[in-house]
N, C-alpha and C positions, 0 to 999 in steps of 0.2 A: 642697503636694500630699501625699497620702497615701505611705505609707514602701515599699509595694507597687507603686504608680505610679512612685514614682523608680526600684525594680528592674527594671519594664519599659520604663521610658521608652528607656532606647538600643534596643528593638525595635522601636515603635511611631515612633521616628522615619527608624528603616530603613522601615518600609512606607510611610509618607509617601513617600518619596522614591522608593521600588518602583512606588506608585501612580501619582503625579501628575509624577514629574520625570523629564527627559532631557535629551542636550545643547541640546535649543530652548527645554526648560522648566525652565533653575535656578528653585530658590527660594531665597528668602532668609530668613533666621533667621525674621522676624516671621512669613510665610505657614507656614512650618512650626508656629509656636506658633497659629498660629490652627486650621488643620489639623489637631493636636492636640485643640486642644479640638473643635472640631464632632465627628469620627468617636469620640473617643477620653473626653471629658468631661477630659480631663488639663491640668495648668495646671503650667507652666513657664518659668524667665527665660529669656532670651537666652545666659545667660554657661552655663545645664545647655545649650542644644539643642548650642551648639560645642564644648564638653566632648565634649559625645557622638558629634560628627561626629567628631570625632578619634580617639574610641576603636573607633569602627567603621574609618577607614583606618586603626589599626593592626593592627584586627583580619583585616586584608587584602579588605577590602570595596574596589571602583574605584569610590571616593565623589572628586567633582573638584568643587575653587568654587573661584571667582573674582569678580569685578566684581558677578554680578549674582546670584550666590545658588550651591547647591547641588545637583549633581545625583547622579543612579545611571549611568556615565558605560558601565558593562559589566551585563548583564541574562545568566538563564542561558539563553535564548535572544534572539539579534540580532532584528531586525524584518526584516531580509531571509531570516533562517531562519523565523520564524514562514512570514511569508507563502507560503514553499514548502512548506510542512505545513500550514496550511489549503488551498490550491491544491490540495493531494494528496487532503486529505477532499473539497472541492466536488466534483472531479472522479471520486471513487472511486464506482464502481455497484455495489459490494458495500453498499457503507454506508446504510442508509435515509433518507431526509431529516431524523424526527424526530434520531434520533443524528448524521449529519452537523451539525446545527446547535448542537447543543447541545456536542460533542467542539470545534467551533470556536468556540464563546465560549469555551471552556475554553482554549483559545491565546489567544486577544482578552486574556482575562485576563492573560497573563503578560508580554503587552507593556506592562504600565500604562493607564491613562485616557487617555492622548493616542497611545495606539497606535490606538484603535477607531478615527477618524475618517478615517485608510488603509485600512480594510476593509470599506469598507459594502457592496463588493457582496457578501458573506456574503448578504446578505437573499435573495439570488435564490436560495439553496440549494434551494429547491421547484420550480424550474423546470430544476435538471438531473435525468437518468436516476438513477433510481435503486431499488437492490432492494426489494420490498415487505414483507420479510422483516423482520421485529421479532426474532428469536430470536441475530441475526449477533453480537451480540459475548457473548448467552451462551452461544452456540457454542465461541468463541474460551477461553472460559475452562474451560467442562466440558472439550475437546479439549487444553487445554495441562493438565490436571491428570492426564485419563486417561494422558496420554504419562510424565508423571511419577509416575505409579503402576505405568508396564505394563500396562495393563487394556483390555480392546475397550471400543466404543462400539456404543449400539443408537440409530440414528436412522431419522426417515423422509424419501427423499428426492424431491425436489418436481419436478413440473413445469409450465410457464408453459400456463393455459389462454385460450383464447378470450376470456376477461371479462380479460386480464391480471391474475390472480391466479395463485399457486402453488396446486397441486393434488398432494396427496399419491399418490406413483406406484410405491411399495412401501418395507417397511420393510427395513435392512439390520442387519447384525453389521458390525463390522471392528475391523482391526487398526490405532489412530492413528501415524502417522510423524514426518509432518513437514506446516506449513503453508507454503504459498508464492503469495506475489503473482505474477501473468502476464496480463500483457496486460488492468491493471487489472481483474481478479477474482483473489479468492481461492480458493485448492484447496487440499481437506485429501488428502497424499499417504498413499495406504490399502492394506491387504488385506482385499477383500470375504472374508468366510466364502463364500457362494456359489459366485464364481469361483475361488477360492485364489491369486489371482496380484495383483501391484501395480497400481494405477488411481489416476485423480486426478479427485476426486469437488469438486463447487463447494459451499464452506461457504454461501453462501448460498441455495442450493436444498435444507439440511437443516433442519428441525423436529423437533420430539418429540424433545430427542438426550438420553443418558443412560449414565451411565458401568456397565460388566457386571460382575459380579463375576469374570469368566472372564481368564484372561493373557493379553495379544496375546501375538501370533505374536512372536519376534523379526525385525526386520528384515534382520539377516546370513542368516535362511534362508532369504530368496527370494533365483530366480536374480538374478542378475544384480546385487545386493547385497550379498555374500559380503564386501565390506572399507566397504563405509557408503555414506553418499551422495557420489556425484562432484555438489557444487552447481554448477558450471564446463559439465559436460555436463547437467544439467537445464537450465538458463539457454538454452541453446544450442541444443540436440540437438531440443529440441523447442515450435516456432514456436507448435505447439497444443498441447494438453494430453492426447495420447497417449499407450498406454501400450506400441506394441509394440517392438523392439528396434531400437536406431536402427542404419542402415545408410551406406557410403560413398556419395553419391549425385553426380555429376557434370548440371553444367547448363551451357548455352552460353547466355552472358547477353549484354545490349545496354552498351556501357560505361555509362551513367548510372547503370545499374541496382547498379552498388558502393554507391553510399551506405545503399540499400535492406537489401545483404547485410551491410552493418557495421552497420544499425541493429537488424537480427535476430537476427545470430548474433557479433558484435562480432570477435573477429580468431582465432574459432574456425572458419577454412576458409583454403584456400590459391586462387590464383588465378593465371592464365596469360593473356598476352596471345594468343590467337586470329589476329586480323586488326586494320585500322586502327576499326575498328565492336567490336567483339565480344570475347569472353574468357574464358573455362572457368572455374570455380568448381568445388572439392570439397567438402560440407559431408559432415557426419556426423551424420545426425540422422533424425528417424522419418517410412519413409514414407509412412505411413498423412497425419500432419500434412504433409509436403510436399508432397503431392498437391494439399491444397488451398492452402499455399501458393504451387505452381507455377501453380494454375489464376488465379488473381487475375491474376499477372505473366504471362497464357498471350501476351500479345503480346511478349513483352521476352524472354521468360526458356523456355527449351526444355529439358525431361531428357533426356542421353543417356544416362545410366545410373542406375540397373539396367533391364535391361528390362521386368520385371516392371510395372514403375512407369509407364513410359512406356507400356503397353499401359491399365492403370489409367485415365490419363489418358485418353487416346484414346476408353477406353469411356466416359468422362464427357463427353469433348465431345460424341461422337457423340450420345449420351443428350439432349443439353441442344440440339444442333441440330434433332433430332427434334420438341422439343416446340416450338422455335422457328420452326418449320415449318409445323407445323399451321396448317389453316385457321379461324380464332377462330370461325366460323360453327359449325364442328362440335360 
């Protein structure tokens, strides 16, 4: 073989074995030299391919043989990790189907050739929800540059019409922050020029986006910012994506209803036993967004505090009785 081909042969027998081998699939010397040649046109004895396994486990490669041949025994990602990161794309509705399918071959990929044959339901990727938005991950990258420049962003943001298509519903200024997954969607966390205060706008309801020549704002000089972000009380504080100041909010809940409150606010509230039924919960979080997550749980779950809140509610049910009322003839 050529004096170039013996210089890359110990890489091309790493991929060999990246591609095709795991612990169910060693190879053995010969399948590699055949392997070789097909993908590679490269010709080699038996005594370079174990030369060269060798110097790859020195090179601290988790290359393992035995009996029946050679494998890649550690990957830089497990097949039980992959599979929870394509899981994460199938299911994400920010991602559009074309790039959902395509970012998960790109994992299919890194599990080797005998990892695809665990993932065929990938194919259904077009039959989950998903945004119609083509612009999402150029999104992600104009927005992560702007932040790293300091610069606003001029986008325009969308709203879902009647044909289920995004309809442009004006254009903004703002000041980029920070991005954050919730309650699978992404939100870019912002300061409109318009309003001048913090909001959490959805990246994939933006188009047209484009970085301004102008400085955001800093984030230290909005209220309530003053020392950076608490990610602890974003995660938390707010079930929905509000933006107004989160408040001590007291609720008299049904006991089942704890698993609920650790799956939303995780062990950011304190809780009392009540009665042998029942048990107060204090979270601290926004009531604008608790409103509607009290009204979901309105059988289980009751605000005693603030009252503000609790009158909120009230005019919401009354609201939603009224129309439930009505005679359908009218």
């Amino acid at each position: 073989m050529a004096i170039e081909a013996k210089k890359t042969l110990i890489m091309r027998i790493y991929q060999i074995l990246d591609e095709y081998s795991d612990e169910e699939h060693p190879l053995t010397q010969q399948e590699i030299i055949r392997l070789l040649a097909l993908h590679f046109g490269a010709e080699c004895e038996r005594k370079a391919v174990g030369r060269n396994l060798s110097y790859l486990k020195e090179m601290g490669f988790d290359i393992e043989s035995d009996a029946r041949g050679s494998y890649l025994a550690t990957r830089r990602l497990e097949k039980s990790e992959l599979r929870l990161l394509i899981d994460s794309v199938l299911c994400s509705r920010h991602i559009n189907a074309v790039h959902s399918e395509q970012l998960i071959n790109k994992l299919i990929q890194l599990g080797g050739r005998n990892f695809k044959s665990h993932v065929k339901y990938v194919y259904s990727v077009k039959d989950w929800e998903k945004s119609p938005n083509k612009d999402f991950f150029l999104n992600i990258e104009i927005v992560d540059e702007a932040i790293e420049l300091g610069k606003k962003i001029e986008f325009v943001y969308n709203r879902m019409g009647l044909d289920a298509k995004l309809h442009g519903a004006g254009k903004h200024v703002a000041s980029p922050y920070q991005m954050l997954l919730h309650n699978q969607r992404y939100y870019l966390m912002l300061r409109d020029d318009k309003y001048g205060k913090i909001s959490y706008d959805r990246l994939d309801k933006m188009t047209d986006m484009r970085i301004c020549d102008e400085d955001a704002v800093p984030l230290r000089e909005n209220e309530g910012f003053e020392h950076g972000i608490n990610y602890k009380e974003l995660a938390t504080a707010m079930p929905y994506m509000y933006s107004d100041k989160p408040q001590y909010i007291t609720l008299n809940c049904a006991n089942f209803m704890m698993d609920e409150l650790c799956d939303w606010f995780g062990g950011s509230f304190s809780a009392k036993k009540l009665d042998e039924t029942h048990f107060t919960a204090t979270v601290k979080a926004s009531p604008r967004a608790m409103l509607y997550w009290a009204l979901q749980y309105n059988a289980n779950v009751e605000v005693l505090s603030p009252q503000s809140l609790r009158d909120d509610i009230i005019a919401v049910l009354q609201a939603a009785l009224k129309v439930y009322s009505r005679d359908k003839t009218d």
